[in-house]
C-alpha positions in Angstrom: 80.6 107.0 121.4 80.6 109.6 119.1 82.8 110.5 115.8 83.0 112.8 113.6 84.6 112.7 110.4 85.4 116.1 109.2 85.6 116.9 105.5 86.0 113.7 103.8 85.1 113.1 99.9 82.6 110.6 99.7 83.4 108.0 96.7 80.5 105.3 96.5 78.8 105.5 93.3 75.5 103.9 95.3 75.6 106.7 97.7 73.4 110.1 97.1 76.5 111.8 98.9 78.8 110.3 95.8 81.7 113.3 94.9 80.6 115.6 97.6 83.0 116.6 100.5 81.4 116.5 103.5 81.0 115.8 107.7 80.3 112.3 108.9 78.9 112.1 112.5 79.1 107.8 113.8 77.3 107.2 116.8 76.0 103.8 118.5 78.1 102.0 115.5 76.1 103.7 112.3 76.3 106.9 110.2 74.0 109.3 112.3 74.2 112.4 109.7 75.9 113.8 106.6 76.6 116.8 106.2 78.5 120.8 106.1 80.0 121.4 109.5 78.5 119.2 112.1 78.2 119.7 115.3 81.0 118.3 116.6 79.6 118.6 120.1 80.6 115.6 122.3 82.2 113.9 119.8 85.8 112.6 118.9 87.4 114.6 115.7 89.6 112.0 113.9 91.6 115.5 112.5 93.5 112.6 110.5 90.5 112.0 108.3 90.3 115.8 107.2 90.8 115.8 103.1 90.5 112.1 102.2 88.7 109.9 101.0 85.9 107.9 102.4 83.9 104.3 101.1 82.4 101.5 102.0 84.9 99.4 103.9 86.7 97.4 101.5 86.6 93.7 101.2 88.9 90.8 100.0 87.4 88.5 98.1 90.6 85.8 98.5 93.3 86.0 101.0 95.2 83.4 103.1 96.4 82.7 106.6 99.3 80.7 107.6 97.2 80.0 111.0 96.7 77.1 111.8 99.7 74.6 110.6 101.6 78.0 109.2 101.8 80.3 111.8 105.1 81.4 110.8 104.0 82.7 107.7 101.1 84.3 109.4 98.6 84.4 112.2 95.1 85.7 112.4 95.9 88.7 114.0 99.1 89.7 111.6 96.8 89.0 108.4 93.9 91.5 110.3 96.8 94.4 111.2 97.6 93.7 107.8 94.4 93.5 106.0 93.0 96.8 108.3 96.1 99.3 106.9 95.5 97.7 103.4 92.3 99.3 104.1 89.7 96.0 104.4 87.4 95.4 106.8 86.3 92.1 105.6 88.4 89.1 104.8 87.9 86.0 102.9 89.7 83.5 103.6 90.4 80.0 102.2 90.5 76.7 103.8 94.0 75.3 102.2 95.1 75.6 106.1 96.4 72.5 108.5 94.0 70.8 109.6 91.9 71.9 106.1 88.9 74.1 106.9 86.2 71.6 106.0 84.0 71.1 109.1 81.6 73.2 111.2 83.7 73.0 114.2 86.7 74.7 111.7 84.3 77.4 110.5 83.7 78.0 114.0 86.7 77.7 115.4 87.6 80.4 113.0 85.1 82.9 114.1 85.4 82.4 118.1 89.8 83.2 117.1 89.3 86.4 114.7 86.4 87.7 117.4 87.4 91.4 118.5 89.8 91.8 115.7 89.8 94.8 113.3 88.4 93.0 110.2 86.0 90.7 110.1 86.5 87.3 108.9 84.7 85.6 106.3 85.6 81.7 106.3 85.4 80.2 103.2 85.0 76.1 103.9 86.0 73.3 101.7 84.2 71.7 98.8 86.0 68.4 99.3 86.8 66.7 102.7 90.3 68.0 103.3 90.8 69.3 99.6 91.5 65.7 98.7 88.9 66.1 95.8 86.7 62.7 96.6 84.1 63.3 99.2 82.2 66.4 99.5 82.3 68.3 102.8 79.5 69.3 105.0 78.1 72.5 103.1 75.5 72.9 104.8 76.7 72.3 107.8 79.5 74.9 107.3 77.0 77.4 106.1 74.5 77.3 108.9 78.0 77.6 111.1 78.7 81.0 109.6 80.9 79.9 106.2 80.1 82.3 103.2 81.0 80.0 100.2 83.2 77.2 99.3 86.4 76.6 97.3 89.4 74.2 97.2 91.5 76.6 96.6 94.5 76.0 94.4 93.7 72.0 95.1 90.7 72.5 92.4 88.0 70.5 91.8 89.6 67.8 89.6 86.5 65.6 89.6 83.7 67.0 87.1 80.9 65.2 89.3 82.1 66.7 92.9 81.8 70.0 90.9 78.4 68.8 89.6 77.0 67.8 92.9 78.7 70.9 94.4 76.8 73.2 92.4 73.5 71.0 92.5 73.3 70.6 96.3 74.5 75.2 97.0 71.8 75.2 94.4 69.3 76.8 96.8 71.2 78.4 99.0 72.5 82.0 99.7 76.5 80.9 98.6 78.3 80.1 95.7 81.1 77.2 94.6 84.9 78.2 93.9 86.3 77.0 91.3 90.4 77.7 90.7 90.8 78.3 86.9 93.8 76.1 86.0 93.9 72.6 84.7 97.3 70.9 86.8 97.5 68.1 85.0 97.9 69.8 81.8 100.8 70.8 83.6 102.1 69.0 86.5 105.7 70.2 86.7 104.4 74.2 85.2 106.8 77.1 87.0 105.9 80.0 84.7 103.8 81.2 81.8 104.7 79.9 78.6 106.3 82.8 77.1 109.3 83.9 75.8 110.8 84.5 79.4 110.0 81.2 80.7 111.8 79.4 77.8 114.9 81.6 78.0 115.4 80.9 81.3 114.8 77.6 81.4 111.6 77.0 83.0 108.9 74.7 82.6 105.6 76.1 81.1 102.3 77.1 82.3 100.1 77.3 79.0 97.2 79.6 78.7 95.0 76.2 77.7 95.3 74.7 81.0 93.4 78.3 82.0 91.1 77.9 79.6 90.2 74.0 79.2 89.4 74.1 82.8 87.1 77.2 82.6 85.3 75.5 79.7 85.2 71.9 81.6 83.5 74.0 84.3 81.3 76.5 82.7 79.3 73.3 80.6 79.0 71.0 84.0 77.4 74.1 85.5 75.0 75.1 82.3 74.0 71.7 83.3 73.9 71.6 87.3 72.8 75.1 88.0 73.8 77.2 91.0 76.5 79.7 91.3 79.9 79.6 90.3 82.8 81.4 91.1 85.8 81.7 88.3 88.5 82.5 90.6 92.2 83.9 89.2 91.4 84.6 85.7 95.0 85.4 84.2 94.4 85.2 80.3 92.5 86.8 77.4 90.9 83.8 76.7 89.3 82.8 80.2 87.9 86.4 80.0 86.2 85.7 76.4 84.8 82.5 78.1 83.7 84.0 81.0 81.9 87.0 78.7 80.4 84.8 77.0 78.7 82.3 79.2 77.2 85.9 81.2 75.7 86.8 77.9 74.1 83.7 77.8 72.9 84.2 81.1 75.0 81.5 83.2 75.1 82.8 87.0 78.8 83.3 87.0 81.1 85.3 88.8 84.9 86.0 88.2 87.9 87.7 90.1 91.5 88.2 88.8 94.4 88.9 91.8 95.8 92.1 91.7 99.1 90.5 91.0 97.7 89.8 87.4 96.5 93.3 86.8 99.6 94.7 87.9 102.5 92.5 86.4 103.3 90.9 83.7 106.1 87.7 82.8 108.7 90.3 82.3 108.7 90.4 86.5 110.0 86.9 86.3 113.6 87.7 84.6 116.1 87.4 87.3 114.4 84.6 89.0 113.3 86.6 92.0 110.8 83.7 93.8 108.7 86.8 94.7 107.0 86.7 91.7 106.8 83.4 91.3 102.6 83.1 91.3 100.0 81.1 90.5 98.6 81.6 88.7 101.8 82.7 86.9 102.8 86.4 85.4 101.2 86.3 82.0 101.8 88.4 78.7 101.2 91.9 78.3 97.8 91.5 75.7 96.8 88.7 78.4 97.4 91.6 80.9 95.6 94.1 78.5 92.3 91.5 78.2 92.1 91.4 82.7 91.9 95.0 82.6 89.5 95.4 80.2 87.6 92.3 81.4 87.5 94.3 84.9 86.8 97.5 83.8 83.5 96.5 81.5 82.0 94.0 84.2 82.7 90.9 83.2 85.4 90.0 86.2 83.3 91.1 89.1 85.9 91.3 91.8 89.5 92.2 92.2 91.1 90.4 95.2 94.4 90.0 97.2 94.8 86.6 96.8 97.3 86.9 99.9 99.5 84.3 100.0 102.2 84.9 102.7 105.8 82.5 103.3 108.0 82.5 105.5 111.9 82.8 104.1 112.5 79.1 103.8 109.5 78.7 101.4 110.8 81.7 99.1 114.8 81.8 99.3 116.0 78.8 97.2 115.8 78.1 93.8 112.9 79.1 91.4 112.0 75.8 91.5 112.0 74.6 94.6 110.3 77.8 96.0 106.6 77.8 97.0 103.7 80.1 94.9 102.6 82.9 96.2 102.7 86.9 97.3 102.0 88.9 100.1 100.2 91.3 99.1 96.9 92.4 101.0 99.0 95.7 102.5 99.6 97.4 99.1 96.9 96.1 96.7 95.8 99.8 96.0 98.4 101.9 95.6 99.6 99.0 93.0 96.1 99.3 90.8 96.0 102.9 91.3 99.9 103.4 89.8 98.3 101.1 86.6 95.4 102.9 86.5 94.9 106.1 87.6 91.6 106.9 85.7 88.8 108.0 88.0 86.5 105.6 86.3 88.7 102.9 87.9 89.0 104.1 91.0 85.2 104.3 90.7 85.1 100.5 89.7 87.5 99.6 92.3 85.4 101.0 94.9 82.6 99.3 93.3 84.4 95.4 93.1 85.3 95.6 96.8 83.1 97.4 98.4 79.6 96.4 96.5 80.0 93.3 94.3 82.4 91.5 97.4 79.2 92.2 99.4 77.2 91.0 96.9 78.9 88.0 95.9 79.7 86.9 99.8 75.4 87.8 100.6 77.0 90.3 103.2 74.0 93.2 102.7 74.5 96.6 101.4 76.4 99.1 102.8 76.4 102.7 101.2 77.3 106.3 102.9 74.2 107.0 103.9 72.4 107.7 106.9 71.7 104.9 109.0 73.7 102.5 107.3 76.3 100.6 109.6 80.4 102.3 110.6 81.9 100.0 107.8 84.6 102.8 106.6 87.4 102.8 104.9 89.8 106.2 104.0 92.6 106.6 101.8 94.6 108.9 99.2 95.3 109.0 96.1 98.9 109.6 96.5 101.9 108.0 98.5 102.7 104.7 99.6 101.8 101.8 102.2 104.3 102.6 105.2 105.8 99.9 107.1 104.7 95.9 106.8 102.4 94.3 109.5 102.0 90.9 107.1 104.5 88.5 108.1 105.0 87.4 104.8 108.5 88.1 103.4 107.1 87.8 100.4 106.2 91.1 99.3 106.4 92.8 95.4 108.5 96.1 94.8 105.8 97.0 92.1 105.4 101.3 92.4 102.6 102.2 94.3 100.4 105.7 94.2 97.9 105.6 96.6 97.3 104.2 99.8 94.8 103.5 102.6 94.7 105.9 106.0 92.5 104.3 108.0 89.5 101.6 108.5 86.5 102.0 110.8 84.4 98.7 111.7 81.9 99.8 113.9 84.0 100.8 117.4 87.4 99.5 116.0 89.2 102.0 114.3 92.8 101.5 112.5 95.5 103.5 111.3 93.2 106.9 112.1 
């Protein structure tokens, strides 16, 4: 099968094709040339592609699935419709599911379900035996089984040695340990940043310190155990200066910060809409200020999702009884580019999710280049995400400029 892709701007700072419009002719799965009018002899013209833009399929470094235990909040093949016209081809996803994701047989299980979808999936397994934060899982044998690093998700790793051990055994091989910035027991009852909207509306407080205390727990027991962590949801300017800091004393970290947190601010709170309520929480606008700039200079590596569909019951009560979380995979875009419309950030956001996710996840490169694999994703700089395949009803009303057109994993094409 044959399909040409006719006058497309190539944006992938690692390809030699960066800036330039051109043809793209796939065949047998792969780019088979680059160039000024192709022959489009024999092949299908996707007319739909004609004056966008073209990358490296995206991928999300964090997202979530309802399925299994939560299939009403989502199912595998909702979150890959919705991941595909969000423009991923690739999706992480965590383990916080029912049963917990903390086996071979789950990892598996995972892989044999998603097969023929859209988007791959990337299972991320367990760190502790169903995220109970005593025993650790199976690693390896989740690694050998296809998982691509491990996490507990919003459960943490409350134990300092199960982080320790963690990082010790993953050590020597190709995968990393999650670790979710944010100290609970700083703040067990916490529904919203401490701020000045949190205390005028009554609600209990989510300090910056339990951020930061549990980046600092973690970043000493790993100068000390080695391996490769994973800061995941930085939200404040002082997680950022600790993260900075331990890469410039060369700790083998990695961070990411949810697109909610680059986009909104505690402000979105006012009104109590359960929408917003995240975790972790809305911060202050400087906080807001320091994740951008943390982003933009290297020091957070990845931007992600962090999808976290509900279904109505879990959203549409009171603040706090409701559940954390957004749905937000579909419009992630067109919300960072209506914040930042520079073209050095569009360059770094193709960058995060298409190169450093690949990286991070020991996926292999993938440039626009001849010969390289049909792992495409299009999209504009203008307009909006149409229509809602997630079934999250959980979705912010943030302004969006820009969206995705279309994905192309090697014969599955979406949205074109």
């Amino acid at each position: 099968m044959k399909i040409l892709l006719p006058h497309v701007l190539v944006m992938d700072p690692k390809s030699p094709h960066h800036g330039q419009t051109v043809d793209i002719l796939l065949e047998d799965d792969a780019i088979s040339a680059i160039g000024s009018n192709l022959d489009s002899s024999g092949a299908e013209v996707l007319e739909s592609a004609r004056g966008r833009l073209v990358s490296p399929g995206w991928i999300d470094g964090r997202a979530r699935c309802g399925e299994p235990g939560h299939e009403e909040r989502e199912t595998y093949r909702s979150l890959a419709e919705a991941a595909a016209h969000g423009g991923f081809t690739h999706i992480a996803v965590m383990p916080s599911t029912s049963p917990v994701r903390d086996s071979r047989p789950h990892i598996e299980s995972l892989q044999q379900s998603t097969s023929g979808y859209p988007v791959e999936f990337l299972g991320i397994g367990s760190v502790s035996k169903n995220l109970e934060g005593e025993q650790m899982s199976e690693m390896l044998d989740m690694l050998e089984g296809g998982a691509v690093a491990f996490s507990d998700d919003h459960a943490s790793i409350r134990h300092p040695h199960l982080l320790q051990l963690a990082l010790q055994y993953a050590a020597d091989l190709p995968t990393h340990i999650q670790s979710f910035a944010f100290e609970k027991q700083l703040c067990p009852t916490g529904q919203a940043h401490e701020g000045p909207i949190a205390l005028s509306q009554g609600l209990s407080p989510i300090p910056s310190l339990a951020e930061s205390l549990r980046i600092q727990r973690d970043l000493m027991i790993h100068a000390y155990a080695g391996g490769h962590l994973h800061i995941a949801g930085l939200s404040t300017a002082e997680g950022v200066d600790a993260v900075r800091a331990a890469k410039a004393q060369g700790q083998q970290v990695s961070a990411d910060v949810a697109i909610a947190n680059l986009v909104g601010t505690e402000a979105d709170i006012v009104g109590f809409d359960t929408t917003y309520k995240l975790l972790p929480p809305l911060r202050s606008t400087e906080d807001q200020e320091a994740l951008w700039e943390g982003f933009m200079d290297g020091t957070i590596d990845l931007v992600v999702s962090d999808h976290h569909p509900m279904d109505t019951e879990a959203k549409d009560c009171e603040w706090g009884l409701a559940q954390f979380g957004a749905a937000t995979i579909e419009q992630a875009f067109g919300w960072y580019r209506q914040v930042n419309p520079s073209h050095e950030a569009l360059e770094r956001w193709v960058d995060a999710v298409a190169h450093q996710a690949r990286a991070l996840y020991h996926l292999g490169d993938c440039e626009i280049k001849v010969g390289m694999p049909a792992d495409l994703t299009l999209f504009a700089l203008d307009g909006s995400a149409e229509g809602q395949y997630s079934k999250g009803v959980n979705v912010p009303t943030w302004t969006q400029n820009g969206r995705a057109v279309g994905t192309i994993l090697g014969s599955q094409i979406t949205g074109l």
